[in-house]
N, C-alpha and C positions, 0 to 999 in steps of 0.2 A: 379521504376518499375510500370505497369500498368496489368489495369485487362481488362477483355472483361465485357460489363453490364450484359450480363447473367452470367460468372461465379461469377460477385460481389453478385447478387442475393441470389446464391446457399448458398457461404459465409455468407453472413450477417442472412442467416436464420439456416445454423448450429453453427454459434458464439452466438445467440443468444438462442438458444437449451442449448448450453451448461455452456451459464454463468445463466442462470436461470435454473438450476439443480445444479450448483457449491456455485451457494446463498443457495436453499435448505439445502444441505448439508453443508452447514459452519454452518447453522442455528439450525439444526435439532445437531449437535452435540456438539454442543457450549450451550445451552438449556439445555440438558441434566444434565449436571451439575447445574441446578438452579431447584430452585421451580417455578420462573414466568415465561412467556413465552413472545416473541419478540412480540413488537405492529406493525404491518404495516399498512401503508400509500401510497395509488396509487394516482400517481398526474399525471396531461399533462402538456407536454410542448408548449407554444405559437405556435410554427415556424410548431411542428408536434412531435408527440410519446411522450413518460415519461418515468415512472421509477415505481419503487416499495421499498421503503423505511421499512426498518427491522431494530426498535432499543430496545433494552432492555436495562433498567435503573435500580439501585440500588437491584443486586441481591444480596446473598451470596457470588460469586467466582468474579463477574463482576459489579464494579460502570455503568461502559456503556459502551457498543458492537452497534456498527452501520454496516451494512451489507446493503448497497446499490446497487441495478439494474437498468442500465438507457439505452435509448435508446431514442435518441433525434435529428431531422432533422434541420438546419437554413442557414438562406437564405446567411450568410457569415462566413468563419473564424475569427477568433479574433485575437488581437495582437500574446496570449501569444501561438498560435500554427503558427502564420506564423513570425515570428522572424529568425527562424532560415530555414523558407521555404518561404522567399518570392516570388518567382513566383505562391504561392497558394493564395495570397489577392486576394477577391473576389469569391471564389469557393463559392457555397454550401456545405453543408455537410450532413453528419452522424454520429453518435460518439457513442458507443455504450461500456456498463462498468460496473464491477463489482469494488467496492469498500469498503473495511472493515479495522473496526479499533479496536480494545480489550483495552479497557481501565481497569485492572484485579482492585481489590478493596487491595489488599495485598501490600505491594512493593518490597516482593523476588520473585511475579511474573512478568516480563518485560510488556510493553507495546509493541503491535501489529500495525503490517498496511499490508494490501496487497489490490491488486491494476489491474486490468488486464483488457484492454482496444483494441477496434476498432474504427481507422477510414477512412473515404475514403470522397473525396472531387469528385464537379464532376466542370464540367462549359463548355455551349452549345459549340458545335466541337472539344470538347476535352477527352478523354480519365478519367476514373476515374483514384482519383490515389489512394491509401490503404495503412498502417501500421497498424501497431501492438505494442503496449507500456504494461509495467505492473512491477511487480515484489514483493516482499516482504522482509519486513527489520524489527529487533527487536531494542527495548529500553529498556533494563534494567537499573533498580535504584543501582540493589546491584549483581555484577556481579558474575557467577560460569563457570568457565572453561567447565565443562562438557555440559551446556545446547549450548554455544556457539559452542563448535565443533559439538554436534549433530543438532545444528539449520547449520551449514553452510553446514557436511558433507550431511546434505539432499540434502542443495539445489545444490549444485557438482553431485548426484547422479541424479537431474532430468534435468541436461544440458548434463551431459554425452555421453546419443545416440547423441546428435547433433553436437560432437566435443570437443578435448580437449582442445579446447582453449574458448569455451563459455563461462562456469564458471568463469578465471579468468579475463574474458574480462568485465562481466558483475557485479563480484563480486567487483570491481576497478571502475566501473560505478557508483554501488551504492556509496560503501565510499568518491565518490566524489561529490555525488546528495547532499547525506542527511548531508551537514554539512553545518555549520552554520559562512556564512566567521566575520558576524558582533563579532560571539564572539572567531572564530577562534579555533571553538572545532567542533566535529561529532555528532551528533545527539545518534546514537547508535551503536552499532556494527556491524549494515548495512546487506545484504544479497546480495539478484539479483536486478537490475534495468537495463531495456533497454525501448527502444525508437525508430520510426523510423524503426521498424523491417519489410523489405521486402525483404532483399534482396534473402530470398530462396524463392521457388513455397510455393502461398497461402498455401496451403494445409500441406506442413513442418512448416511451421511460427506456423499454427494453431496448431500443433501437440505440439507445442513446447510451446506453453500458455498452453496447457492442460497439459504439461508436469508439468510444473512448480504449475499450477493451485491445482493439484491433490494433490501436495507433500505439501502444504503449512500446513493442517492438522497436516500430519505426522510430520512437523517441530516444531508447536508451539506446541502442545497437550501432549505429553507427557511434555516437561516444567510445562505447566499448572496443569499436576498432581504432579509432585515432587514438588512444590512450596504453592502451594495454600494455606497450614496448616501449614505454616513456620509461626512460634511466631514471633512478631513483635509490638513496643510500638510508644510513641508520636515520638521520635527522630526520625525512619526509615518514619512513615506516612509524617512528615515534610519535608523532604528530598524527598519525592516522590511528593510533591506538589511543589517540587523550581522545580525537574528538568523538571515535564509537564511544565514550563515552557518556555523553551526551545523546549519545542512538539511543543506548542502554537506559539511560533514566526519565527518557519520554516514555519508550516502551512500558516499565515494570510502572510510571505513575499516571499516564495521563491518559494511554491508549486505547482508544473504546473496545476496540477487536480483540486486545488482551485481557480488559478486563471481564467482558462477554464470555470469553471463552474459559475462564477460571471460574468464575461466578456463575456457571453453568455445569459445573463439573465438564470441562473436554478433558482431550487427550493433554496432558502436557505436552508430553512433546512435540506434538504438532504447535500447539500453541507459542510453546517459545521457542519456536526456530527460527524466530527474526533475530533472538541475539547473535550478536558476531564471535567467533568461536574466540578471538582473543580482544583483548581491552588492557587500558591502562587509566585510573584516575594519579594527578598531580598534585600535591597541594598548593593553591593560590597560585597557579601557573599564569605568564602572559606573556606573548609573541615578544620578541625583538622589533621594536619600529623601525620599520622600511621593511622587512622580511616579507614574503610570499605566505609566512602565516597570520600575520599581521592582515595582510592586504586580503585574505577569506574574509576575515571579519569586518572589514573596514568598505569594501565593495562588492560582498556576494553576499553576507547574510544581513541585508538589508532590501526590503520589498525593493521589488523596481519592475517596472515597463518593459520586459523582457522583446514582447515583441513589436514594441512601438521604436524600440530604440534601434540607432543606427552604426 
């Protein structure tokens, strides 16, 4: 699908309205629960435009929260977005994104990512062309049924106006983004992920990021209050340093947003501020049967019917 240049214009200046009010607001209430406050970092980019980089380290509720806004012009695509679009080699671009990751300091509360993107390519005689990608997906160390049906039944409830079939179209997207074929497991219990979104009028697309945008709060935030004061000694912290591990090696091999952003020349350090500030790999580690990390594996990182189920 294609746009006309004056309504990309329109677009691109209320996408950017609203993901720079949606950083606010992630920031402003993710904060609140700490004494310290987010450091920012305005940086530019070569080609044309930047970002605004928000991270807080070593709080009481949060080891590290990265909340990124970029908005960045260049003179070509990269691999990792024309792979699956080749006729766009050679465009210029725009790309424009909110990106955040919650790395909690506890490990009954899960690790976060959401993620909510524009772009549009152009190139002389030709027509721009635009989507829309994003979504949001949990990791938990030590899994509870109830946080999981109310992180899914949200995000059902903010595809809902756009059709019954969004949800489990995209909820089946995600489960098959975020996993991990080298080790042949899922990342996490997964959420929304899409890609590629145009094919309704701009204007629904956009509706439909905000949708989703808005709800992301309402999905992790209460988790983060029922969790955060959960007792927890060496064994559980250890376990939560193998499995970022596995955060860590999605990340650096398989993550479009990270590879986008390197093969783009960005900032690094915006870019890799999803990893978690500490980690641990094991060799050939495996839970004790009947254990509580046994039972992640065994009934959380396995697709399931989040909101169907009772």
């Amino acid at each position: 699908m294609v746009v006309s240049i004056i309504t990309e214009e329109i677009a691109v200046i209320d996408i950017e309205c609203y993901l720079q009010k949606l950083q606010n607001q992630l920031c402003e209430t993710l904060s609140s629960l700490e004494s310290i406050a987010f450091q920012e970092d305005h940086w530019t980019y070569p080609h044309g435009g930047g970002g605004r980089t928000r991270v807080l380290h070593e709080g009481r509720v949060f080891e590290s929260v990265g909340v990124n806004f970029s908005h960045v012009h260049g003179i070509s695509l990269p691999a990792s977005a024309t792979k699956e679009r080749a006729m766009l080699a050679g465009h210029s671009f725009q790309a424009m994104g909110i990106s955040v990751v919650v790395h909690p300091r506890n490990p009954y509360v899960p690790t976060s990512h959401a993620n909510f993107r524009f772009l549009c390519t152009e190139k002389p005689g030709e027509n721009p062309v635009w989507w829309f990608g994003g979504g949001y997906d949990l990791t938990p160390y030590y899994g509870f049924v109830e946080d999981c049906r109310h992180w899914h039944r949200t995000a059902e409830r903010a595809c809902r106006p756009f059709g019954s079939e969004v949800y489990p179209r995209y909820k089946k997207w995600c489960d098959d983004y975020f996993y991990l074929p080298h080790r042949q497991e899922p990342r996490g219990i997964g959420g929304l992920f899409f890609d590629d979104l145009n094919h309704w009028p701009w204007e629904r697309c956009f509706e439909f990021v905000k949708s989703v945008g808005d709800s992301y709060l309402a999905a992790y935030y209460p988790i983060i209050e029922r969790r955060q004061n959960h007792p927890y000694g060496q064994r559980e912290r250890n376990f939560q340093l193998y499995r970022r591990g596995r955060y860590v090696e999605f990340n650096l091999l398989y993550d479009r947003g990270t590879l986008f952003g390197l093969q783009t020349g960005g900032r690094t350090e915006s870019i890799l501020m999803s990893l978690p500030p500490a980690v641990a790999w094991c060799y050939h580690w495996n839970p004790e049967e009947g254990s509580s990390e046994a039972r992640l594996y065994q009934e959380f990182l396995q697709p399931r019917d989040w909101v169907k189920e009772e």
